[in-house]
VEXFILO-811829 format. One line per field, with one value per residue: x, y, z of N, C-alpha, C in turn; residue number from 1; residue in one letter. Coordinates in steps of 0.001 Angstrom, whole numbers, plus 500000, padded with zeros to 6 digits. Example, Ala and Ser with C-alpha at 12.3 -4.5 7.8 and 13.67 -1.06 7.14 Angstrom:
2
nu <- 513190 | 512850
nv <- 494310 | 497750
nw <- 507800 | 507080
cau <- 512300 | 513670
cav <- 495500 | 498940
caw <- 507800 | 507140
cu <- 513200 | 512900
cv <- 496700 | 500030
cw <- 507800 | 507870
k <- 1 | 2
r <- A | S
***
This chain:
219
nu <- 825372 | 829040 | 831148 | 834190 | 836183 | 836499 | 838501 | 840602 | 840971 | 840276 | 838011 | 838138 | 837148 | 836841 | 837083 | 838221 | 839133 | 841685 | 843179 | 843347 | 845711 | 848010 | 849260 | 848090 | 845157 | 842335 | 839165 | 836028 | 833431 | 830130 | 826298 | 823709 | 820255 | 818978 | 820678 | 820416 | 818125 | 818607 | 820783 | 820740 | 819461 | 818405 | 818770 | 821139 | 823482 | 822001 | 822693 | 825319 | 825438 | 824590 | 826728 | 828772 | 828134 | 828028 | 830862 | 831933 | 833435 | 834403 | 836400 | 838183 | 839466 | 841020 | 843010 | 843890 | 843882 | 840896 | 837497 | 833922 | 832765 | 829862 | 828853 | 827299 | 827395 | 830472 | 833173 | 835784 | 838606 | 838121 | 838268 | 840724 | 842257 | 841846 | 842918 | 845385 | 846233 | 844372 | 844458 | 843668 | 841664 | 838270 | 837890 | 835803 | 834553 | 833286 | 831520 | 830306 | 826898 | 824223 | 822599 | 819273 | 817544 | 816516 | 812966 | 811608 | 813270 | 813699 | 810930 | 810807 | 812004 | 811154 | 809554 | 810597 | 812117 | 810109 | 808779 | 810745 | 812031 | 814040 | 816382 | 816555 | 816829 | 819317 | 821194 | 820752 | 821178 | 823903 | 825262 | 824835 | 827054 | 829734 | 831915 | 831060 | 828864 | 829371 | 832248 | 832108 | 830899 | 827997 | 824959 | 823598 | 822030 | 819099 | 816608 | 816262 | 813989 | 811828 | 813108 | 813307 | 810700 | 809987 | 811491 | 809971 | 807214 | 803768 | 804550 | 806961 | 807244 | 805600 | 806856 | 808826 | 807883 | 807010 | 810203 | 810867 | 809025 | 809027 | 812078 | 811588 | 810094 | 811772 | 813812 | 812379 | 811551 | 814024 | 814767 | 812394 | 813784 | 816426 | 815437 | 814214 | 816847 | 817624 | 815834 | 816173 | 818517 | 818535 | 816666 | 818025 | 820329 | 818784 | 818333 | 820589 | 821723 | 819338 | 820210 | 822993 | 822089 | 820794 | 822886 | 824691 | 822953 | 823004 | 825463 | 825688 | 824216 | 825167 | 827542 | 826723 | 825265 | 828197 | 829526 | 828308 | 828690 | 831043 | 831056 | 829454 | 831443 | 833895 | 832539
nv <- 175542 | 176113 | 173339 | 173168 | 171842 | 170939 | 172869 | 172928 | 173612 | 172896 | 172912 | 173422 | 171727 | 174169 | 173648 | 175268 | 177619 | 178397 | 176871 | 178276 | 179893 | 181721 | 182932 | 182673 | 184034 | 183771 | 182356 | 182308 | 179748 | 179822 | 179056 | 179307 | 178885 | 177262 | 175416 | 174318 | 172893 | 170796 | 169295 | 165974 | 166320 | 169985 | 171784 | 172036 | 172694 | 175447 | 176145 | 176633 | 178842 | 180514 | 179950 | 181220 | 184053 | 184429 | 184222 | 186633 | 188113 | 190245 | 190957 | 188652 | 189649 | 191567 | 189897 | 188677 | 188451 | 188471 | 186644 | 186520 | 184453 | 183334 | 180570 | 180612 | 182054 | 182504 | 184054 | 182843 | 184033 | 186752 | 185207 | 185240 | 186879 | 188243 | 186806 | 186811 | 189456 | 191043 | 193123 | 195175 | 197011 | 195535 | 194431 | 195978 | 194974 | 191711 | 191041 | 188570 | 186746 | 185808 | 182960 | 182116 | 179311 | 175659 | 175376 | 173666 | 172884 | 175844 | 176342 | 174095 | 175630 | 177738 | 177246 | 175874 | 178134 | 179916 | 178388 | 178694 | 181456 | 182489 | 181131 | 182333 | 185096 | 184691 | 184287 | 186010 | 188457 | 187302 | 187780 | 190022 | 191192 | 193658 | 191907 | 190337 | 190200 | 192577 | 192943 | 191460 | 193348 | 192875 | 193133 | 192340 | 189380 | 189962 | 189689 | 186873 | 185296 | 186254 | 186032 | 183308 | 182887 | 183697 | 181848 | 179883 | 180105 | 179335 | 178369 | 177543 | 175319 | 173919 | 173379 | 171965 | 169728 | 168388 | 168255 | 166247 | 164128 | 163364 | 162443 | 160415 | 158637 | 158583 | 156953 | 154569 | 153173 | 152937 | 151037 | 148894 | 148300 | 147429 | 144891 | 143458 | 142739 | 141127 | 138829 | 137580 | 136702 | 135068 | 133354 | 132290 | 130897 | 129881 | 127242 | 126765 | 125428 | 123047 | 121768 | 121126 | 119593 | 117178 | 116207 | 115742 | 113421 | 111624 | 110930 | 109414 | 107642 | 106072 | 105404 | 103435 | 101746 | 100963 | 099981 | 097333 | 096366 | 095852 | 094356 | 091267 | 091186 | 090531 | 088131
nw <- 085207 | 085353 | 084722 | 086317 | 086188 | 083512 | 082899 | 083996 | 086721 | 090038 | 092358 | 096051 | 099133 | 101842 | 105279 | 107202 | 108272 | 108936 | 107456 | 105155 | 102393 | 102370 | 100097 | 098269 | 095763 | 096665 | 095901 | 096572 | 096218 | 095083 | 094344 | 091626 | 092931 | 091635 | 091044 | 093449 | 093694 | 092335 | 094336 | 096513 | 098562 | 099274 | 100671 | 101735 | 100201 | 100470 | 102809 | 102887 | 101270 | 103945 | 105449 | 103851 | 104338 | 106794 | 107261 | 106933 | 104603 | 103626 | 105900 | 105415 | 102896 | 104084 | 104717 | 102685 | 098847 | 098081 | 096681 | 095606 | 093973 | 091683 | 090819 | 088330 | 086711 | 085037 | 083960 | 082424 | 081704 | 082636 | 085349 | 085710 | 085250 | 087463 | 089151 | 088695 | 089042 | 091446 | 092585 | 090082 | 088139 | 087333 | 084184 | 081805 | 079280 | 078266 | 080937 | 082202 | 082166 | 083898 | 082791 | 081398 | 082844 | 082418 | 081973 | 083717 | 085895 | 086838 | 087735 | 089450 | 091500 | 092432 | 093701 | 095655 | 096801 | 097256 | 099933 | 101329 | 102295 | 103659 | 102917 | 100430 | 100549 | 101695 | 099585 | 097749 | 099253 | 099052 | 096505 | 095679 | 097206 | 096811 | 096851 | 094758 | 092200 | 091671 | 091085 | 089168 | 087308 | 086667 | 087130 | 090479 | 091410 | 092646 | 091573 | 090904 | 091218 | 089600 | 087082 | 087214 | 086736 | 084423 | 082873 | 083167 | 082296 | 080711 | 077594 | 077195 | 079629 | 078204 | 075632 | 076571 | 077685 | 075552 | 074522 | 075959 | 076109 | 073472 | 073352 | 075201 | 073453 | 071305 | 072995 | 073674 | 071625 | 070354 | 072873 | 072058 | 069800 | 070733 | 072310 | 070178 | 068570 | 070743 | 071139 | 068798 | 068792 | 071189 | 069868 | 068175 | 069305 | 070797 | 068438 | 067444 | 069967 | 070162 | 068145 | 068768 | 070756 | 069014 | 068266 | 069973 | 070639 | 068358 | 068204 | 070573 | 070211 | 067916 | 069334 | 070673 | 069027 | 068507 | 070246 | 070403 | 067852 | 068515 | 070683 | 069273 | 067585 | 068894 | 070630
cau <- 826603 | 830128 | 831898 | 835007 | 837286 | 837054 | 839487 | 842026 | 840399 | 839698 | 837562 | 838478 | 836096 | 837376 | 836626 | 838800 | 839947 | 842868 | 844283 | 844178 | 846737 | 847422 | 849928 | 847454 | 844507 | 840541 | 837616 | 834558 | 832160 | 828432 | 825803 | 822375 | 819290 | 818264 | 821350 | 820453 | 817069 | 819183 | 821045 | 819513 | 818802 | 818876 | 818974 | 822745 | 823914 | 821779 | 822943 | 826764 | 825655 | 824441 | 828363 | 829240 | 828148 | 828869 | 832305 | 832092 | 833906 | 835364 | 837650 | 839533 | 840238 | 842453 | 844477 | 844123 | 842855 | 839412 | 836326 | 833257 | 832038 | 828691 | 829330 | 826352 | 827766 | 831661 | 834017 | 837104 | 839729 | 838389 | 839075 | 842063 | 843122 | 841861 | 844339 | 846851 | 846274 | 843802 | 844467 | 843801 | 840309 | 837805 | 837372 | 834787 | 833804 | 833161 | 830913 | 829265 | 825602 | 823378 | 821660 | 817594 | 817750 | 815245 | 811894 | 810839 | 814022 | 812841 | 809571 | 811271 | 812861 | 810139 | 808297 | 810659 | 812685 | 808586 | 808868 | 812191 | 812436 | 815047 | 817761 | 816251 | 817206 | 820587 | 821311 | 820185 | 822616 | 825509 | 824913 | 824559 | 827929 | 830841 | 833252 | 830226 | 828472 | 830404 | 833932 | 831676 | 830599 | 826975 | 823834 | 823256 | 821038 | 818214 | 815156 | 816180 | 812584 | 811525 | 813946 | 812883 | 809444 | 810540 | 811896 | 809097 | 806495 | 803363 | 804311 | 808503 | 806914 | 805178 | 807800 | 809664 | 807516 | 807289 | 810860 | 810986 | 808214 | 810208 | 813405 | 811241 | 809770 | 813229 | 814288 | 811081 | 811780 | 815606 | 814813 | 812367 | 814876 | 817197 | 814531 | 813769 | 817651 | 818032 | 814965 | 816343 | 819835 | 817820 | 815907 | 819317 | 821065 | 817908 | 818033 | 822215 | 821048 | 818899 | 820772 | 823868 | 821672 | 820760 | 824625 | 825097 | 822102 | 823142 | 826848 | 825578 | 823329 | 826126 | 828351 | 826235 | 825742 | 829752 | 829965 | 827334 | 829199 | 832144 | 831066 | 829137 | 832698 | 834888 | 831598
cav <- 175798 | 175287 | 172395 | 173721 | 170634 | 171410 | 174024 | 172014 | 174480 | 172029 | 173138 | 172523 | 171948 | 175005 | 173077 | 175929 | 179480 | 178619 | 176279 | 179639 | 180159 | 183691 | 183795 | 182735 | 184270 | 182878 | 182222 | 181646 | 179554 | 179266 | 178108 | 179685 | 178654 | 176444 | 174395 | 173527 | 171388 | 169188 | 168225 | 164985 | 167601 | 171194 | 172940 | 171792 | 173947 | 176861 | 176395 | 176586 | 180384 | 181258 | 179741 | 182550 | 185269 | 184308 | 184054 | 188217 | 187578 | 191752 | 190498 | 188023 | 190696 | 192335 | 188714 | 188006 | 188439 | 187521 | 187555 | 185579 | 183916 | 182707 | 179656 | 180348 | 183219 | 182612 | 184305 | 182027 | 185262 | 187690 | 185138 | 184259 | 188233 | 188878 | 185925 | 187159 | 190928 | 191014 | 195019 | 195996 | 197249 | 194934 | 194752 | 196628 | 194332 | 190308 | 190557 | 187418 | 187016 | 184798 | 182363 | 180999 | 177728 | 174770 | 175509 | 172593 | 173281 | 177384 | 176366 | 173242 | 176651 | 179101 | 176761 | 176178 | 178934 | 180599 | 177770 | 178824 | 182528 | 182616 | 180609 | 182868 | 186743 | 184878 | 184091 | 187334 | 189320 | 187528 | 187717 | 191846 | 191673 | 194386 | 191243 | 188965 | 190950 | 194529 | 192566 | 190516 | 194437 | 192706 | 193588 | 191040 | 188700 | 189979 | 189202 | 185782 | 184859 | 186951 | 185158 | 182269 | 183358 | 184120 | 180777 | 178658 | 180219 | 178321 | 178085 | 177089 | 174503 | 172995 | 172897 | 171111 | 168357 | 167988 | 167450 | 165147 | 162945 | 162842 | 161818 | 158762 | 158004 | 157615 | 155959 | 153588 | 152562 | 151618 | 149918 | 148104 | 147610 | 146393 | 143650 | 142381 | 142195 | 140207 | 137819 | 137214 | 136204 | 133945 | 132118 | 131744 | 130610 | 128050 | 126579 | 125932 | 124227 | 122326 | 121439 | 120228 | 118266 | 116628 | 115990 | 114507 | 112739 | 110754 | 110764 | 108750 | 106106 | 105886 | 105330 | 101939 | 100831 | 100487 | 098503 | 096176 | 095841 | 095403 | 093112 | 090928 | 090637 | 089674 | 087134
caw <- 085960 | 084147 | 085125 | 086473 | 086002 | 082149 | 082517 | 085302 | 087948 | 091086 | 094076 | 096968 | 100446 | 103114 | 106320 | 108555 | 107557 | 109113 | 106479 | 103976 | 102042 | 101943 | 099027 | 096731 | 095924 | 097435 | 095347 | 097478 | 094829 | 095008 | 093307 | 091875 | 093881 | 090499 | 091315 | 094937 | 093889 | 091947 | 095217 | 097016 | 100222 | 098682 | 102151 | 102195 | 099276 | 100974 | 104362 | 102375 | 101361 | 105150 | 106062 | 103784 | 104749 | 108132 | 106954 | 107050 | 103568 | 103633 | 106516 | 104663 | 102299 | 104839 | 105097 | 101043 | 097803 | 098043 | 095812 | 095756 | 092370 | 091151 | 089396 | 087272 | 085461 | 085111 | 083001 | 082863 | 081441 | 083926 | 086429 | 085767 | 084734 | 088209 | 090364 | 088421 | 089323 | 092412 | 092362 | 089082 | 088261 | 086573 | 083058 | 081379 | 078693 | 078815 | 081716 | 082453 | 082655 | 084500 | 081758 | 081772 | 083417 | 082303 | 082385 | 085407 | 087193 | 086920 | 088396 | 090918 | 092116 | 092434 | 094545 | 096732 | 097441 | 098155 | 100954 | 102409 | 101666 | 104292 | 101720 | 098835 | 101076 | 101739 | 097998 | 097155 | 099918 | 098730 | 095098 | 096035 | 097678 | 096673 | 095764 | 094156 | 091448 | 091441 | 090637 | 087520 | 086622 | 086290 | 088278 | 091466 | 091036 | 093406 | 090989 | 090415 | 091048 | 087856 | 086086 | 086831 | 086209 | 082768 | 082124 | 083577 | 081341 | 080252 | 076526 | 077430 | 079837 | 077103 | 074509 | 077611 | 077843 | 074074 | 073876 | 077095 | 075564 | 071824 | 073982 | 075795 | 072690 | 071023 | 073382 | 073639 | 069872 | 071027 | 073449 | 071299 | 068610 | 070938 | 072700 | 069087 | 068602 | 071697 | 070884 | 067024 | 068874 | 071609 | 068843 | 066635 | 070003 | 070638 | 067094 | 068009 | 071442 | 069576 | 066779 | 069272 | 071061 | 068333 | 067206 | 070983 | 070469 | 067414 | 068637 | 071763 | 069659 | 067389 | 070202 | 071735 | 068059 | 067894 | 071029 | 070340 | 067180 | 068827 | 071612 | 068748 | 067070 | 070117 | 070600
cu <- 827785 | 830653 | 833515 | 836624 | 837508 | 837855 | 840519 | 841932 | 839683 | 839378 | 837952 | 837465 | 836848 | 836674 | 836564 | 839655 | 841549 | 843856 | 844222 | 845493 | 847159 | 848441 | 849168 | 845712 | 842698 | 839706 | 836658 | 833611 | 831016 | 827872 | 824317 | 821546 | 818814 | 819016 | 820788 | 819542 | 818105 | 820452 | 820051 | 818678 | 819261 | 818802 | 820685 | 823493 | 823281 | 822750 | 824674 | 826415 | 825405 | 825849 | 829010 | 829578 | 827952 | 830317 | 832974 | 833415 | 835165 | 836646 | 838594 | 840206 | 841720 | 843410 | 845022 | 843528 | 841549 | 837952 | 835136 | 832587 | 830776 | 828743 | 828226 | 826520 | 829434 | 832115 | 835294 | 838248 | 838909 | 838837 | 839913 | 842980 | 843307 | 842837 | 845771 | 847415 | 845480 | 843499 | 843816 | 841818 | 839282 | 837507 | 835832 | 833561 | 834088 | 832839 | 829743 | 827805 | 824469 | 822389 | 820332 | 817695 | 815954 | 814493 | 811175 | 812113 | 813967 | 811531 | 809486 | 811340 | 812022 | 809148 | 809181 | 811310 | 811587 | 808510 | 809732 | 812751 | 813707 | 817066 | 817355 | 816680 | 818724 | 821528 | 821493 | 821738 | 824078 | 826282 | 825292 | 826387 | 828823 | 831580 | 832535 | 830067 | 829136 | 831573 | 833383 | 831268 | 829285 | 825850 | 823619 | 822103 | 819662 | 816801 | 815369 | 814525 | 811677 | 811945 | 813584 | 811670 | 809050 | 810677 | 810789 | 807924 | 805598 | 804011 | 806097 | 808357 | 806332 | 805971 | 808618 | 809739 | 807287 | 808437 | 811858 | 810098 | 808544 | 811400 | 812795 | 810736 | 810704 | 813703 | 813697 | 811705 | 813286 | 815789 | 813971 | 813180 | 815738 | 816535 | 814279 | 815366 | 818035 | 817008 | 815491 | 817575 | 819370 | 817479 | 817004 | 820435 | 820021 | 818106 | 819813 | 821915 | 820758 | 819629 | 822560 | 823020 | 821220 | 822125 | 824823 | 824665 | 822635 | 824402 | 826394 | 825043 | 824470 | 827560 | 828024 | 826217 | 827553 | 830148 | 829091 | 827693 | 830604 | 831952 | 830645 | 830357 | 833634 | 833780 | 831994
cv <- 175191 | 174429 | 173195 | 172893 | 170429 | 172797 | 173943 | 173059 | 172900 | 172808 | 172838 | 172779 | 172785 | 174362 | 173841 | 176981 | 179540 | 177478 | 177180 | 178848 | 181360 | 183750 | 183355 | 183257 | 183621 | 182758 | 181673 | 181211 | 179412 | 179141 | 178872 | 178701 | 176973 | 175388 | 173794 | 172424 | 170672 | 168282 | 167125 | 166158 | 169521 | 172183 | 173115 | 172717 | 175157 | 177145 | 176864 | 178305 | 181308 | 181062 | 180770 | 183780 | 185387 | 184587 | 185528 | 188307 | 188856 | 191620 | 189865 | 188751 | 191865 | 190923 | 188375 | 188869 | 188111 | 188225 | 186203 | 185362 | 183040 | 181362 | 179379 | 181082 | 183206 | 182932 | 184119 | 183336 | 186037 | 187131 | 185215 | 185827 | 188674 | 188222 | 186267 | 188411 | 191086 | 192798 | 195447 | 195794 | 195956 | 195208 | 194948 | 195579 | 192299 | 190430 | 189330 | 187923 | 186130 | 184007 | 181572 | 179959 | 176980 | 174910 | 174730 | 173042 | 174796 | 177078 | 175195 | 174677 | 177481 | 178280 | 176193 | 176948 | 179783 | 179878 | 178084 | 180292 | 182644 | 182356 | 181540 | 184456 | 186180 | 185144 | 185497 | 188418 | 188506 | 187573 | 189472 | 192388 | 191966 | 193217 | 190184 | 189925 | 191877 | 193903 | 191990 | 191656 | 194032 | 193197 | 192456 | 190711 | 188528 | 189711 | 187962 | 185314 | 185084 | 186403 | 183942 | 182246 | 183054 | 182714 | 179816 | 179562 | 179025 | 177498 | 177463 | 175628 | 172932 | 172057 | 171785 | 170038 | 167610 | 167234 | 166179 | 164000 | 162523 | 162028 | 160787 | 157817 | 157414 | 156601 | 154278 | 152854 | 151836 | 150828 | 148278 | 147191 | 145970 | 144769 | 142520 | 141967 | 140818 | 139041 | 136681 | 136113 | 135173 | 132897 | 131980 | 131096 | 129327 | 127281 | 125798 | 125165 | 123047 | 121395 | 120613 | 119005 | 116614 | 115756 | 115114 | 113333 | 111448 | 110436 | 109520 | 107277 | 105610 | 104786 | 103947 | 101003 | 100033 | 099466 | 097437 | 095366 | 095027 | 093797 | 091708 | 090133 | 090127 | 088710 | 085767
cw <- 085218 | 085210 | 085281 | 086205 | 084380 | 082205 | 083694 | 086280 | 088809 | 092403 | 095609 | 098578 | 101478 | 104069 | 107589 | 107693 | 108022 | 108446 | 105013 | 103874 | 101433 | 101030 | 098066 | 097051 | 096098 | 096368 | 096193 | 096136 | 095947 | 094192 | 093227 | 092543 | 092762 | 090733 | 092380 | 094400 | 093291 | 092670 | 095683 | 098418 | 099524 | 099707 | 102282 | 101481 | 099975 | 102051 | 103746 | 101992 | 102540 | 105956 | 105194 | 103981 | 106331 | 108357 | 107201 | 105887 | 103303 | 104139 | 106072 | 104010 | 103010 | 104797 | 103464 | 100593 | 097899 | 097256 | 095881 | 094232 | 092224 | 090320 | 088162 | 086224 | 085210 | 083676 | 083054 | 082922 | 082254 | 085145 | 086655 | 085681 | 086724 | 089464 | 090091 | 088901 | 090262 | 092274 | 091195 | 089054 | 086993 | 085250 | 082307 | 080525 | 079152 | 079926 | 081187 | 083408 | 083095 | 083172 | 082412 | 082192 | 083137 | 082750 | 083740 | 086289 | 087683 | 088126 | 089617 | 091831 | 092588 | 093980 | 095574 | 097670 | 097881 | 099817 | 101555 | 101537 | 102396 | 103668 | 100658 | 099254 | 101312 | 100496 | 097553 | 097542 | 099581 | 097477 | 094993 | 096450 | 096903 | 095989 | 095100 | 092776 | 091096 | 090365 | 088840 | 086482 | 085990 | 087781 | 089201 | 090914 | 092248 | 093133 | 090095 | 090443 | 089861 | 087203 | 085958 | 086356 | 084729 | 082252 | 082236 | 083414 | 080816 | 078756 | 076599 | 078316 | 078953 | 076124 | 075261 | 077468 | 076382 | 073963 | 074926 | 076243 | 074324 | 072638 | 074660 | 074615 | 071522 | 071614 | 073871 | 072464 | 069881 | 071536 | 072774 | 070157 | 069694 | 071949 | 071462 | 068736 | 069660 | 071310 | 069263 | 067771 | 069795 | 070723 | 068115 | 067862 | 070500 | 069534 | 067345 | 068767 | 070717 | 069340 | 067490 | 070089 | 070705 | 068070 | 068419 | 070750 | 069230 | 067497 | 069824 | 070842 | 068744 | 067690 | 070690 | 070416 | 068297 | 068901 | 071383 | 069300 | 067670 | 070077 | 070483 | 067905 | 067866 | 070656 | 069569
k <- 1 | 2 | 3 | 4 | 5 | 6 | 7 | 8 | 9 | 10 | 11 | 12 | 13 | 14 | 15 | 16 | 17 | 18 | 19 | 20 | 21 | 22 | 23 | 24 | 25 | 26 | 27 | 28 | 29 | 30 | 31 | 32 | 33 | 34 | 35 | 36 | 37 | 38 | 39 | 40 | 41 | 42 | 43 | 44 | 45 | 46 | 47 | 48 | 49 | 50 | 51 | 52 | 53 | 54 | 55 | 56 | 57 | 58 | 59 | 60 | 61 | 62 | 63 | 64 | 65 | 66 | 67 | 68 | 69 | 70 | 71 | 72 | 73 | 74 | 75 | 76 | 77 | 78 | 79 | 80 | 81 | 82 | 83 | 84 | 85 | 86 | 87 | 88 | 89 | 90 | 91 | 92 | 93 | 94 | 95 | 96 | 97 | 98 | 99 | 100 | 101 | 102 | 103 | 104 | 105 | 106 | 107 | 108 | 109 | 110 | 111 | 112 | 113 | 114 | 115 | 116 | 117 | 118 | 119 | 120 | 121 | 122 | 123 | 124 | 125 | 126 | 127 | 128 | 129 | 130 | 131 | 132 | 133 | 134 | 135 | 136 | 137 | 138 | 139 | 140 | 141 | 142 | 143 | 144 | 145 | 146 | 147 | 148 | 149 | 150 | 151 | 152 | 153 | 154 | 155 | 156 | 157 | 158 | 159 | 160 | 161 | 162 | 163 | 164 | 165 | 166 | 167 | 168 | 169 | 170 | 171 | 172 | 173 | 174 | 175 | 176 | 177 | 178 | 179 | 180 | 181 | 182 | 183 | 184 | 185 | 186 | 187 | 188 | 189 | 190 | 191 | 192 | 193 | 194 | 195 | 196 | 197 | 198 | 199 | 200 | 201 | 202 | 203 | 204 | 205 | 206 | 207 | 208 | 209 | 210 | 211 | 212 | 213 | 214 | 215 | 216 | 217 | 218 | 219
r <- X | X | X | X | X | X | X | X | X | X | X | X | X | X | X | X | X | X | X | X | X | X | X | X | X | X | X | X | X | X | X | X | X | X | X | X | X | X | X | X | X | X | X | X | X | X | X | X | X | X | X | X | X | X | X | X | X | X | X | X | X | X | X | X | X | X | X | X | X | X | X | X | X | X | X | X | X | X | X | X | X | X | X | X | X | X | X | X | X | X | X | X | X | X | X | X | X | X | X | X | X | X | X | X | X | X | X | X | X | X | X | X | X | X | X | X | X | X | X | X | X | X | X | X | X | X | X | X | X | X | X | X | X | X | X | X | X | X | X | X | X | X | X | X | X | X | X | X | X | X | X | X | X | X | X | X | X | X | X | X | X | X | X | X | X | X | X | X | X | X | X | X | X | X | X | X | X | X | X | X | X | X | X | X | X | X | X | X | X | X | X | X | X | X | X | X | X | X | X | X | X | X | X | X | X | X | X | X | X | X | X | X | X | X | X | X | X | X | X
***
């Protein structure tokens, strides 16, 4: 999903249809299904596409502009051609196209949008809808499940965990490094300790010599 705050686009939470602002034009975002697991509760992102299409999304269109966007497939210049022009017909070429998503989060997904087909037929119908898909001039995304299918493949799984277990084992060896750094700087920060205690140490005996000398001489 693109980060939308790299391109000074900020979201904002609709709480109430009636703080619209009908001279500028709507974007309804959502989010593929692959996004939701990686909320802490991934019902909450669904339940946000059944407040959609509750929303009866056509209607606004009589008060505004309005279009609904995928944020998994965005094409910044068609959006931006289309807030500027709302009317004018979508452009032909630069359609955006839904990309493979990580093999475990493919197969997080598969298993549990099978558990809650109910979030996986909403997804679907609003992915399908006239100002979702049509306006992007790409096909809805009704065989996301295939897709993910596709991505969460035994032999893509594999390579997965390959380069999950290289990336712990880098970072195993760093962390080693930096444990033997910290131990080198311990033992070179004991040997100082030491080595002042010492310096007190012979500063103090030093110290009783002189007034034993001294008492000895005012004696």
């Amino acid at each position: 999903m693109q980060d939308l705050s790299l391109h000074h686009l900020n979201p904002l939470v609709l709480s109430d249809l009636a703080d619209l602002h009908n001279q500028w034009p709507l974007l309804l975002l959502y989010a593929d299904p692959v996004t939701w697991i990686q909320a802490a509760e991934p019902a909450k992102p669904a339940a946000g596409i059944a407040a959609l299409l509750a929303i009866q999304v056509e209607r606004l269109t009589a008060v505004q502009p309005c279009r609904l966007v995928n944020l998994s497939c965005i094409s910044l210049p068609n959006l931006l051609a289309w807030c500027l022009d709302p009317a004018s017909p979508p452009p032909v070429t630069n359609s955006p196209s839904i990309p493979g998503p990580p093999p475990f989060d493919a197969l997080l997904a598969i298993e549990w949008l099978q558990a809650h087909p109910g979030h996986l037929h909403a997804y679907q119908a609003l992915d399908a809808n006239p100002l979702a898909a049509g306006l992007d001039r790409r096909p809805p995304d009704i065989h996301c499940l295939e897709r993910y299918r596709l991505a969460a493949n035994l032999e893509s799984l594999l390579l997965a965990r390959r380069q999950q277990a290289d990336a712990l084992k880098g970072r195993y060896i760093d962390l080693q490094l930096s444990l033997q750094a910290w131990q080198e700087d311990h033992e070179q920060l004991s040997r100082r300790v030491a080595l002042l205690e010492q310096l007190v140490a012979a500063g103090s005996n030093a110290s009783l010599r002189l007034q034993v000398l001294l008492a000895q001489a005012l004696a």
